[in-house]
C-alpha positions as CSV (number, residue, x, y, z in Angstrom):
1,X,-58.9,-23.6,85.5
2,X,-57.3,-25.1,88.5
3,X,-54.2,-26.0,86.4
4,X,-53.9,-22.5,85.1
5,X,-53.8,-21.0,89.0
6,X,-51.4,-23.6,90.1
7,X,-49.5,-22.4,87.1
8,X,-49.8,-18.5,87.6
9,X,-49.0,-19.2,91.3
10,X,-45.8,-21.2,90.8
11,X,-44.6,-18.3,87.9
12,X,-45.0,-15.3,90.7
13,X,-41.2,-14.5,92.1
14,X,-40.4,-16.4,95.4
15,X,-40.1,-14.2,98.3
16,X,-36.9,-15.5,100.2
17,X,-37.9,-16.3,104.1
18,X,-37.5,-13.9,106.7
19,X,-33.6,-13.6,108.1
20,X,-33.9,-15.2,111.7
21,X,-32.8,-13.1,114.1
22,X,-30.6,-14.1,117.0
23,X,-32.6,-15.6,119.6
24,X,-29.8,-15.9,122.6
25,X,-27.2,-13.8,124.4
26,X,-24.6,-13.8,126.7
27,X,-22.7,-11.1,128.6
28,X,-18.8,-10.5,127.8
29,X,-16.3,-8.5,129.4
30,X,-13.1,-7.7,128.8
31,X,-10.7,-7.3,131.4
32,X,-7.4,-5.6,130.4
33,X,-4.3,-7.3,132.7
34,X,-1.9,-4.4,131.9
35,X,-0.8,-1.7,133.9
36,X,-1.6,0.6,130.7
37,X,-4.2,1.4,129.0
38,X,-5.9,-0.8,126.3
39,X,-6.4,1.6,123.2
40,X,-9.6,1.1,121.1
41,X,-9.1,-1.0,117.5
42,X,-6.9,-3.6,119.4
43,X,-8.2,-7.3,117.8
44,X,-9.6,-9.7,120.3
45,X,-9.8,-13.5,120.1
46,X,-12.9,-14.7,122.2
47,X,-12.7,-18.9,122.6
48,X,-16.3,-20.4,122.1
49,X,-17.7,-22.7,124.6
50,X,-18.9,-25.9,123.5
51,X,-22.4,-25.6,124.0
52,X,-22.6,-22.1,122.5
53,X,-20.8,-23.2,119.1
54,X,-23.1,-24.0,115.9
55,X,-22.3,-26.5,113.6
56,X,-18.9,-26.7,115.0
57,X,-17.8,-23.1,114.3
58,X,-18.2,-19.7,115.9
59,X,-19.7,-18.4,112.2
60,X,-23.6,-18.0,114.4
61,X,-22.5,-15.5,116.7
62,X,-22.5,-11.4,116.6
63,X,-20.5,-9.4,118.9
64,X,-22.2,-6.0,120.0
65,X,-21.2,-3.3,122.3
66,X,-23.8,-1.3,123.9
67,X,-26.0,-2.8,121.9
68,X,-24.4,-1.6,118.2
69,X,-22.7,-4.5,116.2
70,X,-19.3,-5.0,115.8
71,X,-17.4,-6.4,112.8
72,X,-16.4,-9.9,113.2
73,X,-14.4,-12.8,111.9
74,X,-14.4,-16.7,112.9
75,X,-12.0,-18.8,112.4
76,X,-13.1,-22.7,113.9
77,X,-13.9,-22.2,117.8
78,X,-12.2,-18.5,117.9
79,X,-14.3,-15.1,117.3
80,X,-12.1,-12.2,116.0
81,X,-13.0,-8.4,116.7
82,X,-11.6,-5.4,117.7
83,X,-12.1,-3.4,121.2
84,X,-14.9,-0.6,120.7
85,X,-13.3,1.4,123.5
86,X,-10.5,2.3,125.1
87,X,-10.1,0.1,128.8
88,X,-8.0,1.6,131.6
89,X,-4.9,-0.1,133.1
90,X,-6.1,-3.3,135.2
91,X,-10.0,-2.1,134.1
92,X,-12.7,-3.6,132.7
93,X,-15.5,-3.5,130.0
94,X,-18.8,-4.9,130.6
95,X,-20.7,-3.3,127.4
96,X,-20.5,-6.7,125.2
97,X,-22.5,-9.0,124.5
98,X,-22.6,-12.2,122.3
99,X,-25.7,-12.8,120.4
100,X,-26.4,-16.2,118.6
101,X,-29.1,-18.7,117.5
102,X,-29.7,-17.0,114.5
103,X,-28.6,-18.5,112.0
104,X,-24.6,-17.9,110.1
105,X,-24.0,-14.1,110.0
106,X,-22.0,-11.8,107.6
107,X,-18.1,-11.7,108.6
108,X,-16.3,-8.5,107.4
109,X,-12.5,-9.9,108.3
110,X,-11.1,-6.7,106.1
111,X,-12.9,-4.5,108.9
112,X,-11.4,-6.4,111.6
113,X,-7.5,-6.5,110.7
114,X,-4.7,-4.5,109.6
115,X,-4.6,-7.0,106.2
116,X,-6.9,-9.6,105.6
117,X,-6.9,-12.8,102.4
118,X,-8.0,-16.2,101.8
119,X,-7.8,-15.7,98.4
120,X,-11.3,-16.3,97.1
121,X,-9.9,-15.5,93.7
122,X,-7.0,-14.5,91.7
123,X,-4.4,-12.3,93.2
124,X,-5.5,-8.5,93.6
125,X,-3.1,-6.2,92.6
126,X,-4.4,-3.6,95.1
127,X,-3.5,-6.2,98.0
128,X,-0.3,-7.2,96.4
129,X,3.1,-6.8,94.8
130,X,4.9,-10.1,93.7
131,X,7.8,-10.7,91.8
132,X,6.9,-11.7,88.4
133,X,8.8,-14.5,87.4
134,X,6.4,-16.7,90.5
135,X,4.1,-18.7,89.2
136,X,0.6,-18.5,91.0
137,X,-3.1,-20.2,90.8
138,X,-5.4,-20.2,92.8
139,X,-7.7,-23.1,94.4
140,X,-10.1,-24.8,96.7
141,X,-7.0,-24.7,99.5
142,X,-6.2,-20.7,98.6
143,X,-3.4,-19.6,96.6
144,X,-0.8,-21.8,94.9
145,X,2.8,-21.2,94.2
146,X,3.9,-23.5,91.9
147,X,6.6,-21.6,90.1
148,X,10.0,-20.7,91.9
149,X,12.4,-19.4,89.6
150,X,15.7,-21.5,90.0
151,X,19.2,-19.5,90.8
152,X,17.7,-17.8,93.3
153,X,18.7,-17.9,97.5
154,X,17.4,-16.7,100.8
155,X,19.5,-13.6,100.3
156,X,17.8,-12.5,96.9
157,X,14.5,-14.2,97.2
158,X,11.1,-14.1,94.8
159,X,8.8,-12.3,96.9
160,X,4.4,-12.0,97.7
161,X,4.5,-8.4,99.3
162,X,1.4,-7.4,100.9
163,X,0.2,-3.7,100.8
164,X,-0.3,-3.7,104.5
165,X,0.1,-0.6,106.6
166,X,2.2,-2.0,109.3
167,X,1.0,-0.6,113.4
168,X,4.5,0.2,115.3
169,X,3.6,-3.5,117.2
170,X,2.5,-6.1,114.8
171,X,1.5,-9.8,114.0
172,X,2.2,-11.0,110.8
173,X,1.0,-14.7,110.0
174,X,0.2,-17.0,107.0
175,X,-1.2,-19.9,107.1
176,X,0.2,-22.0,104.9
177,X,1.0,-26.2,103.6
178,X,3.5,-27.6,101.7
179,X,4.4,-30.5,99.5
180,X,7.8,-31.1,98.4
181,X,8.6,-34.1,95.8
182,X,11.9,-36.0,97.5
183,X,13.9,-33.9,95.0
184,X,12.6,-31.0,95.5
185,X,15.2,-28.0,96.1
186,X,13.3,-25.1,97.2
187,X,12.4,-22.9,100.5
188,X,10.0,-20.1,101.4
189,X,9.8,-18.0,104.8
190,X,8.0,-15.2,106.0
191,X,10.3,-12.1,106.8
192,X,9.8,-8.7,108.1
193,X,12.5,-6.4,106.5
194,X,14.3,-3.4,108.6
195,X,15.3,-0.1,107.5
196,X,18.7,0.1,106.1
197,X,21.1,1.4,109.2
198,X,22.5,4.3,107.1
199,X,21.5,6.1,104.8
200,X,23.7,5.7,101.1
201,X,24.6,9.5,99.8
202,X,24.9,10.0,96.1
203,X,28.2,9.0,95.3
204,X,28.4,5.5,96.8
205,X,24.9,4.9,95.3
206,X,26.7,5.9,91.7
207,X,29.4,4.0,92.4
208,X,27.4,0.3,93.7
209,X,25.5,0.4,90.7
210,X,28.3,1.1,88.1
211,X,30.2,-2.0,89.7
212,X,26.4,-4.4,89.8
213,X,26.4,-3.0,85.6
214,X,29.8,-4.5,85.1
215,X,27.7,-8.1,86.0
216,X,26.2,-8.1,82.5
217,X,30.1,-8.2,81.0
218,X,31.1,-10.7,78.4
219,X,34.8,-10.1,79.8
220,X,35.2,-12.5,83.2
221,X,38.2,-10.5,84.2
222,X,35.9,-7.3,84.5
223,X,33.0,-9.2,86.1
224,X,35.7,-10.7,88.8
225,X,37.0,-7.5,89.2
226,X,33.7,-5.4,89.6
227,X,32.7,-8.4,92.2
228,X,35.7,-7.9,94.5
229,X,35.2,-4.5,94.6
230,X,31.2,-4.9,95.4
231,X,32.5,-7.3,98.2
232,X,35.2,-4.3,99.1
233,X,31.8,-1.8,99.8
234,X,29.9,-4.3,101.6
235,X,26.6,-3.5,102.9
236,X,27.0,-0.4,100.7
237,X,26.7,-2.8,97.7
238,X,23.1,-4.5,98.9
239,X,20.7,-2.2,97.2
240,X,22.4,-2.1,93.8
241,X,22.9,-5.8,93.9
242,X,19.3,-6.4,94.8
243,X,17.9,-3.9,91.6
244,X,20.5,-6.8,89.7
245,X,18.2,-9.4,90.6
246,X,15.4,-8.0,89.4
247,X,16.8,-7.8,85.9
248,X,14.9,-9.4,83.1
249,X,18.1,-11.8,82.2
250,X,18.4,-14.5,84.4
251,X,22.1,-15.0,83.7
252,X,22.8,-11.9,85.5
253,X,19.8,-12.3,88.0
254,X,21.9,-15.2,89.4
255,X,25.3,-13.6,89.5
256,X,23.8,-11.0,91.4
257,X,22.2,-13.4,93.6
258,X,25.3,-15.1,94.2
259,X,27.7,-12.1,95.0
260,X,25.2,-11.0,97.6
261,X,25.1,-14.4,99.3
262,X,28.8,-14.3,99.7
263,X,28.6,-10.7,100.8
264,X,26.3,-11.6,103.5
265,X,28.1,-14.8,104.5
266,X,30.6,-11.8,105.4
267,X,28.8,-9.7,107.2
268,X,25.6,-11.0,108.1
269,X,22.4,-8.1,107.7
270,X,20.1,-8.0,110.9
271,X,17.1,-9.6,109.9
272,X,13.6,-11.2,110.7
273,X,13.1,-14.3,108.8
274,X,11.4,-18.0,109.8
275,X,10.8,-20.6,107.0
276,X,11.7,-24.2,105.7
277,X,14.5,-25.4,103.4
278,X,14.5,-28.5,101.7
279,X,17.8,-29.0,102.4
280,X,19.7,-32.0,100.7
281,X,17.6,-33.7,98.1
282,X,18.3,-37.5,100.3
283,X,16.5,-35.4,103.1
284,X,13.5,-37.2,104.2
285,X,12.8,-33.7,106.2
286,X,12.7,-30.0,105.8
287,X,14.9,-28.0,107.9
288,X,13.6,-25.0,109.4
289,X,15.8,-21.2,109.2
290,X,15.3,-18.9,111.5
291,X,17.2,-15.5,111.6
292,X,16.5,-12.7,114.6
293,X,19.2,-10.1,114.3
294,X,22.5,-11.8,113.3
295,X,21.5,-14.6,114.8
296,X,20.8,-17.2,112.2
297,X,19.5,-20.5,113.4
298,X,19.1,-23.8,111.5
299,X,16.8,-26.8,112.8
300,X,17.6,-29.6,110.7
301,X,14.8,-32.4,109.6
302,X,12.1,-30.5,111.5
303,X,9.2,-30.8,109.3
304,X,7.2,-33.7,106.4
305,X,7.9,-32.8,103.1
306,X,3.5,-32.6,103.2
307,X,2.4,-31.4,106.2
308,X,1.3,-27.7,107.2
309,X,1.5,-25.0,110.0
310,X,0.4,-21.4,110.9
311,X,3.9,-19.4,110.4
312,X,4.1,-16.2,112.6
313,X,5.9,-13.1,113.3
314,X,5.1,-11.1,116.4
315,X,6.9,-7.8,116.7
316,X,6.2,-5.4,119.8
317,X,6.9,-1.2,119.9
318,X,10.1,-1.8,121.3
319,X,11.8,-4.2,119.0
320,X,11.1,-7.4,121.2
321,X,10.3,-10.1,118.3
322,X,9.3,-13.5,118.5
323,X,8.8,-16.3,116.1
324,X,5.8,-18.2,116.9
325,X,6.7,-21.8,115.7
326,X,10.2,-21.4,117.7
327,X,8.2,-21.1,121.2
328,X,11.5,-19.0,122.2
329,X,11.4,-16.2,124.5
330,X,11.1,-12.8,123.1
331,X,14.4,-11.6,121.5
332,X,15.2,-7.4,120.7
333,X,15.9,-7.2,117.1
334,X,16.4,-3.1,116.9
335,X,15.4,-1.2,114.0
336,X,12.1,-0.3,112.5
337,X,10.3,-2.5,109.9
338,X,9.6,-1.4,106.9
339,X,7.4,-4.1,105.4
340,X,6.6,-8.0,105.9
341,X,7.0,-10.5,103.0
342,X,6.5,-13.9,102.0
343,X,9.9,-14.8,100.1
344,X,10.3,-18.0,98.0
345,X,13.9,-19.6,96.6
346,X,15.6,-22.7,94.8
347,X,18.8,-23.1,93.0
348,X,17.4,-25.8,90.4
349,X,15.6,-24.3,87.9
350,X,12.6,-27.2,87.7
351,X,11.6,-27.2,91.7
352,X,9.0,-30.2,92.3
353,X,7.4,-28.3,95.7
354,X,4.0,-27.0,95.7
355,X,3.3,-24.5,98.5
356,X,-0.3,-23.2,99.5
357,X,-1.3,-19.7,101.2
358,X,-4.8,-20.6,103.2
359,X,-4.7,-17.0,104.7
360,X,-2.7,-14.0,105.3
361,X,-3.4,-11.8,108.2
362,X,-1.6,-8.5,109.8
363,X,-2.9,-7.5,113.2
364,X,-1.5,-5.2,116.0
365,X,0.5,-6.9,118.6
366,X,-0.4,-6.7,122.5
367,X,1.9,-8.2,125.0
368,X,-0.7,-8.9,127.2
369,X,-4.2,-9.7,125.5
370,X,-7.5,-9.0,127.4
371,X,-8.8,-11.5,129.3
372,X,-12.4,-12.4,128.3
373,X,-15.4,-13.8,130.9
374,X,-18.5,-14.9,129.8
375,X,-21.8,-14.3,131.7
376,X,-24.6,-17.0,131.7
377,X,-27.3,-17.6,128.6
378,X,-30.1,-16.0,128.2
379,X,-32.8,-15.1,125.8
380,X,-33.6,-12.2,124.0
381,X,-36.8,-10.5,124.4
């Protein structure tokens, strides 16, 4: 009889224990060190103390503000959230509070930024656009590219476009790691493209992509011809070169790709761009591009062929741009952005580099970030 109880008792469902609730709390204001006001939705990084941290990470803690909880994300020692409330030019906000001690809580990082992936999975078409000839999988370090389509350059790239909705000031960063074989020919950058100066009317539209057709001719005379007269239109030329290589045939893919890097060894396009190039195959280094405006820099042997790093771009309202690895001061790129990108290139057709995308984040950009204070511990009765 006793066996049969013990029996019964162990076949009943398990009730899961009771969720521990946080036990601990400290006071936090914000303090906003700009003249103007600090808008509500701004994201806020708040630096965890070392006694406050559990298991080495930030993932225990809540933020709340007057007492209703706020959406939050951790990365290592650093809390993400965004302001509940407007705060006045030099004010302060004394509503927040940590609470901790209870135990790893839910973190909602879609609800905190503009664009948010680690890719758990597969790519989501809802999140993204990609050019299809990458090749992508995904893995315990996030996403793996381990296709780039050979023929291609910097100025007609294979792109991962995220569907972000871009804030008139931005941060757009990826964090990423690379390894490149010691042949490996290939590059990848993060770029924030701007708005075409003028607008094309009808005619010259008609007329670029009549000459970019001619591309797919048998006849080199024709082709020669059709490119000196793409060269003639200059930046006119750009978007019907650009549908060009996006065509299924990689023959003309590559032509297309190689009349618009001689049109923009021309006439350089404004742009926003920050990356590494493998350079020379004998390279033992990667050589880092940048490009603000017409301003196009090159760092040579910067970077290991393995090795990794958190790329940024950091655009304010008025233009004023700064690439975060570069540690430059800010630099006015004018024009408005139209969408940021991840673009990946290599002239040989068999590339032997392997580049991984840990996390991808859009956030809006504030010149001067609120300072944080924390009050003393306490506990919570």
């Amino acid at each position: 009889m006793m066996l049969l109880a013990l029996a019964f008792l162990s076949a009943l469902p398990q009730q899961a224990p009771p969720e521990r609730k946080p036990d601990r709390r400290r006071t936090l204001t914000l303090v906003n060190r700009a003249d103007a006001p600090l808008p509500a939705g701004v994201q806020v990084s708040v630096p965890m103390p070392e006694r406050l941290l559990d298991d080495g990470d930030a993932s225990d803690v809540q933020v709340f503000h007057r007492d209703k909880p706020i959406p939050t994300w951790s990365r290592g020692r650093e809390l993400w959230f965004r302001t509940a409330a407007e705060i006045s030019g030099g004010g302060r906000d004394s509503a927040y509070a940590l609470r901790y001690g209870g135990g790893k809580t839910a973190r909602q990082p879609e609800e905190v930024f503009e664009f948010f992936d680690a890719f758990p999975a597969a790519l989501d078409p809802l999140k993204w656009e990609w050019s299809p000839d990458l090749g992508f999988r995904q893995t315990a370090h996030g996403l793996e590219v381990n296709k780039i389509p050979g023929g291609t350059n910097e100025y007609a790239p294979s792109s991962l476009i995220p569907r972000a909705k871009l804030p008139p000031g931005f941060v757009f960063e990826a964090e990423m790691r690379w390894e490149f074989a010691a042949n490996a020919a290939a590059s990848f950058a993060l770029r924030a493209d701007l708005a075409p100066e003028t607008k094309q009317d009808a005619e010259t539209r008609a007329k670029a992509g009549a000459l970019a057709k001619k591309l797919e001719e048998d006849d080199i005379e024709m082709r020669e011809r059709a490119i000196r007269d793409l060269l003639k239109m200059g930046a006119d030329a750009v978007p019907a070169l650009m549908e060009a290589t996006r065509s299924k045939d990689p023959e003309i893919r590559q032509r297309a790709a190689q009349v618009l890097s001689r049109l923009h060894e021309i006439e350089a396009p404004p742009a926003i761009r920050t990356g590494l190039s493998s350079g020379a195959p004998a390279d033992e280094n990667l050589d880092r591009i940048d490009w603000l405006g017409r301003s196009r820099s090159i760092l040579r042997k910067s970077y290991a062929r393995i090795a990794g790093d958190t790329l940024s771009i950091a655009r304010a309202e008025d233009g004023e741009t700064i690439l975060a690895w570069t540690r430059r001061r800010p630099v006015k790129v004018p024009g408005t952005v139209e969408r940021v990108r991840i673009d990946f290139w290599s002239p040989a057709a068999a590339s032997t580099a392997v580049i991984h995308i840990a996390r991808v984040i859009v956030r809006k950009y504030v010149e001067l970030p609120p300072m944080t204070e924390l009050g003393a511990e306490e506990a919570i009765r």
